[in-house]
C-alpha positions in Angstrom: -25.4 33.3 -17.9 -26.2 31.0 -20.6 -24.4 27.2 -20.4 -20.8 26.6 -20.0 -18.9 25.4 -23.1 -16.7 22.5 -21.8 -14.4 21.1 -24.3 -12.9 17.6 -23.0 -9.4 16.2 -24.4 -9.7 12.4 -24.0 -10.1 9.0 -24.2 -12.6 7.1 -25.4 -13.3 3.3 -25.1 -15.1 -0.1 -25.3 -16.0 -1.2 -21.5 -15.8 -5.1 -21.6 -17.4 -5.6 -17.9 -17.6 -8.9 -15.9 -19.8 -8.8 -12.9 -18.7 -11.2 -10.0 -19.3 -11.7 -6.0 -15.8 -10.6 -5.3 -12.4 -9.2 -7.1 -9.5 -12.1 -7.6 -6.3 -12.0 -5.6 -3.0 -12.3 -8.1 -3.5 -15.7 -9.9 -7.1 -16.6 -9.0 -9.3 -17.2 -11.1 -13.1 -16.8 -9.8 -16.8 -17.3 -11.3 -18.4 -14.3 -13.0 -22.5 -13.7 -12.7 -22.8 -11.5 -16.0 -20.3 -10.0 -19.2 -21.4 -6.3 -20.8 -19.8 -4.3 -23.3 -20.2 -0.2 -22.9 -19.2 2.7 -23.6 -16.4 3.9 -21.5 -12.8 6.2 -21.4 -12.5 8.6 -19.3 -12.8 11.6 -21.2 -16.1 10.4 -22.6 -17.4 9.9 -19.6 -16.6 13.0 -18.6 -18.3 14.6 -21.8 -21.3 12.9 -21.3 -21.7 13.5 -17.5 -21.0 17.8 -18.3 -24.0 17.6 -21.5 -26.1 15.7 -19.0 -25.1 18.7 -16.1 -26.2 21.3 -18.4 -23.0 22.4 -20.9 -22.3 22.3 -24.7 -19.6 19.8 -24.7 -17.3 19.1 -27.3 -15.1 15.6 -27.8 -11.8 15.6 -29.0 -10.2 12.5 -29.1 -10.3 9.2 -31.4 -11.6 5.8 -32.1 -10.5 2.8 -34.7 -11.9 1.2 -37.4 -13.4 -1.7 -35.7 -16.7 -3.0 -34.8 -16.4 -0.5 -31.8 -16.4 2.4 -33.3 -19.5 2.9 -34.7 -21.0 2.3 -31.5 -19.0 4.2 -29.3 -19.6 7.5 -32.0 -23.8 6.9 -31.3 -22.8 6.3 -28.1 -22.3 10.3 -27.9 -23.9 11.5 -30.5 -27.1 10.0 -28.9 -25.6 11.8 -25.3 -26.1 15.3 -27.7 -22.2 15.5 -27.1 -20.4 17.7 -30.4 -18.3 14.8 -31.9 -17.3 16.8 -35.1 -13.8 16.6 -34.5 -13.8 13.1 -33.5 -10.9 11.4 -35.5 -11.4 8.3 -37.1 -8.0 5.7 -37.0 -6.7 2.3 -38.6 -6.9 -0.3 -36.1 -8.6 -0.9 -32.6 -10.3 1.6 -30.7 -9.8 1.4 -27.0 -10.9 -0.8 -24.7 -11.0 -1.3 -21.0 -11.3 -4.8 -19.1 -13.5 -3.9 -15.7 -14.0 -6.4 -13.0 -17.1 -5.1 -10.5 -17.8 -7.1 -7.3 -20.9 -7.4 -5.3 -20.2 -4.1 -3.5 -19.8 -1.9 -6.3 -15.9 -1.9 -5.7 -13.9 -2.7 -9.3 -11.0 -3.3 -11.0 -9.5 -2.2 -14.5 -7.1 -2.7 -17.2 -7.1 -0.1 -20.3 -5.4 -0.8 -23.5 -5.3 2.4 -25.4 -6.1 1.4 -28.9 -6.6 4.3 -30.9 -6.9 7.0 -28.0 -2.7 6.7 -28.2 -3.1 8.1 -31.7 -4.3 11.5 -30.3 -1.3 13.3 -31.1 -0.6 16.8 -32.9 -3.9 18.4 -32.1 -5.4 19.9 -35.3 -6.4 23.7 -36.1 -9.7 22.5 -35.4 -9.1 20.7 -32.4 -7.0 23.8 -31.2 -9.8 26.7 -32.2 -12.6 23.9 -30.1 -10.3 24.4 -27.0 -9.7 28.3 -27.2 -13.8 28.6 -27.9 -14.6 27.3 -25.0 -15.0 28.1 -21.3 -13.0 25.2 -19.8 -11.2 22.0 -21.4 -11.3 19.1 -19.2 -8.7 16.8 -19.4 -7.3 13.8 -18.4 -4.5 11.0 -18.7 -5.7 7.9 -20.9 -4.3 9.8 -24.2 -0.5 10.9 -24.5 0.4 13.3 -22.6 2.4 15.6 -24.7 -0.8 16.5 -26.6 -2.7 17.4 -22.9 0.3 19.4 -22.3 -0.3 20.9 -25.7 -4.1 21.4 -25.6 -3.4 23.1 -21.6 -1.1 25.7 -22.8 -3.5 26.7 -25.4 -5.5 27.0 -23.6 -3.9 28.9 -21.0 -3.3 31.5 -23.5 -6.7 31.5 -24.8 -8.3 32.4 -21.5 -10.1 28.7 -21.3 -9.9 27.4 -17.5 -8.3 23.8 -17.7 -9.7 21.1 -15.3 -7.4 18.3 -15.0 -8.5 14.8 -13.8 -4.7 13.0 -13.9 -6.2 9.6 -14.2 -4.1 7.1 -14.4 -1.9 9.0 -12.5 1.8 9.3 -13.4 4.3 12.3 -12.8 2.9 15.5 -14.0 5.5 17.6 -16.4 6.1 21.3 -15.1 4.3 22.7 -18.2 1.2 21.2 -17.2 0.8 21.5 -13.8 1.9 25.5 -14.5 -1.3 25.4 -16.7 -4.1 23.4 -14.5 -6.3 25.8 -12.8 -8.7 23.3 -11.5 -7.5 19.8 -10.1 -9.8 16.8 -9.4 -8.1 13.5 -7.6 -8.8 10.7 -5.8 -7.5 10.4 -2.5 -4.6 7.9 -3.8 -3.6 10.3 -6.9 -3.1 13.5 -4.1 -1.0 10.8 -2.3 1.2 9.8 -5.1 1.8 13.3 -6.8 2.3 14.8 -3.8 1.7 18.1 -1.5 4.3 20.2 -3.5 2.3 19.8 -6.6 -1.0 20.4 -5.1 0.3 23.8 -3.6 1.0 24.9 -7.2 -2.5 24.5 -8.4 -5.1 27.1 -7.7 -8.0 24.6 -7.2 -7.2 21.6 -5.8 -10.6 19.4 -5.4 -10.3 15.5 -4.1 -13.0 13.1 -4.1 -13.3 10.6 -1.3 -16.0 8.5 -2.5 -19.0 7.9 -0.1 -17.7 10.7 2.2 -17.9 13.3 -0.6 -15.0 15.9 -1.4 -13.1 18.5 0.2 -11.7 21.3 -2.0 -8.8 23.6 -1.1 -8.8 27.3 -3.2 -6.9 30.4 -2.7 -8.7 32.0 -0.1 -11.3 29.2 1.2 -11.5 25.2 1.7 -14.5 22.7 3.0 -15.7 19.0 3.1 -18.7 18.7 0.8 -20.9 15.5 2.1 -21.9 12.8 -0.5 -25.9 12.1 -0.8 -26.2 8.6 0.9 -27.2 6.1 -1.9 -27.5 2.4 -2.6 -24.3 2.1 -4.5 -24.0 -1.1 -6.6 -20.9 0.4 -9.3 -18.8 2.6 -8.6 -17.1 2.2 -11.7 -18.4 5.6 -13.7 -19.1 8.1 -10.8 -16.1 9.5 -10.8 -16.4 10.8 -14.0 -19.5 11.6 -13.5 -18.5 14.0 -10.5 -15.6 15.3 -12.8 -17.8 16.2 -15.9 -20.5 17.6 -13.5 -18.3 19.7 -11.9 -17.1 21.2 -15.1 -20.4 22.5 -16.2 -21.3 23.9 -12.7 -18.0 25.6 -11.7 -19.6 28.9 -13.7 -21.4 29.0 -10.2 -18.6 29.1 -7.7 -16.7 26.4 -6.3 -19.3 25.2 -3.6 -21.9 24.8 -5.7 -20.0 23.3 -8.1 -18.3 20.8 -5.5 -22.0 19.8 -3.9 -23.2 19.4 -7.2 -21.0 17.1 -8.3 -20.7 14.9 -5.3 -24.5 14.5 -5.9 -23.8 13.5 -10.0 -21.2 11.1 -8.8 -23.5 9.1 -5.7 -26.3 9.0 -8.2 -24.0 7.4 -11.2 -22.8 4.7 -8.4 -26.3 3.7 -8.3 -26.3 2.7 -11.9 -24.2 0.3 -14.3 -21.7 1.4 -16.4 -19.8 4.4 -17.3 -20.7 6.8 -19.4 -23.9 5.7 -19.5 -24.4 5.8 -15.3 -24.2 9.8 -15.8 -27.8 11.5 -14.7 -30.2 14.3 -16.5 -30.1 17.4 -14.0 -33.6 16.4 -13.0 -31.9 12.7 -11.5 -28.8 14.1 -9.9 -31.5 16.4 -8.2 -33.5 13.4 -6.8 -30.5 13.1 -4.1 -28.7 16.3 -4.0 -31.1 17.3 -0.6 
């Protein structure tokens, strides 16, 4: 089987990171060690981490006309990611505001920017979504147009992955149109058992102790490789887009593989960037 097309409906933004011994409490201010800027947004992370796994990816989504953009564009374009469709806006392009303490653990703020402009999907953007074998999806854009590009999909035959990050209340319409979910251990919590039990794959990450998955007619605990972690910021995404361009394989492959592409991304700065080549995930997925 040749490599799975993965379109991914998202977000894209400018990580401005600030590196300190511990996260601040409400009102504290503390001393920071280091300040980067990024690439980062969910859905680009996601993109990058599913080329780097092995699939054609496609972006749809949108930056501004700020001093961002241009980097974030090369940013994927250098990743061999299909940014054709990309949309180009007046005004800022997103950014998110990451705190990362000496543990890995972080923090983050996202101000949309121009990833709230991703409205109305295009001809273009709709024909990218029916083309391919899945569209990943997640929640940093407006969710009418993920509700849009699901149903198309749905009746296109394209399996839709949903990672609904920042969480919030899923619409019927969606969560009739999700075949594959991917949450944390706090999203299963806040959306609930009722909506899990309508979606056919239900996968949820639990950081260093791996994932479980629940299908149909089968569920297990996949382990996470044990790995110096020093950000944790990007592996989620990493396990996400990983998971999209394996799950041509079967769910437990898929699962294992991408709790390996998400330990080795914690053992890297970053976001987008902290995504490994198929040769690196494999140097802890023993």
């Amino acid at each position: 089987m040749g490599s799975t097309r993965v379109t991914v409906l998202g977000s894209i933004n400018m990580d401005l990171t600030a590196l300190t011994d511990r996260l601040p409490v409400p009102g504290e201010t503390v001393v920071g060690s280091s300040f980067v800027t990024t690439q980062g947004g969910k859905g680009a992370n996601q993109a990058i981490a599913a080329v780097r796994s092995g699939s054609v990816t496609v972006f749809l989504g949108a930056v501004g006309d700020d001093a961002f953009a241009t980097e974030l564009v090369d940013t994927l374009v250098d990743a061999s990611v299909d940014v054709t469709s990309l949309r180009r806006t007046e005004g800022p392009s997103g950014v998110a505001v990451i705190t990362v303490d000496a543990r890995g653990e972080n923090s983050i703020v996202v101000v949309a920017g121009a990833n709230g402009a991703v409205t109305d999907p295009t001809d273009k953007e709709l024909d990218a979504i029916a083309c391919a074998d899945i569209l990943l999806c997640q929640l940093e854009i407006p969710i009418a147009t993920v509700v849009t590009g699901a149903q198309h999909a749905r009746a296109n035959g394209t399996l839709v992955v949903l990672n609904p990050s920042p969480v919030q209340e899923l619409p019927d319409a969606l969560v009739e149109a999700v075949d594959i979910l991917v949450v944390n251990e706090a999203e299963a919590a806040s959306l609930g058992a009722q909506v899990l039990a309508r979606i056919e794959h239900v996968i949820t990450t639990r950081g260093a102790d791996g994932a479980r998955y629940v299908g149909p007619t089968s569920s297990f605990d996949a382990p996470a490789p044990s790995v110096h972690a020093i950000d944790t910021t990007g592996a989620g995404d990493a396990f996400t887009g990983a998971l999209a361009a394996e799950w041509h394989r079967g769910p437990e492959h898929a699962v294992r593989w991408a709790c390996a592409a998400g330990a080795f991304a914690a053992t890297r700065r970053g976001a987008g960037a902290s995504s490994g080549t198929r040769e690196q995930i494999d140097t802890v997925n023993r």
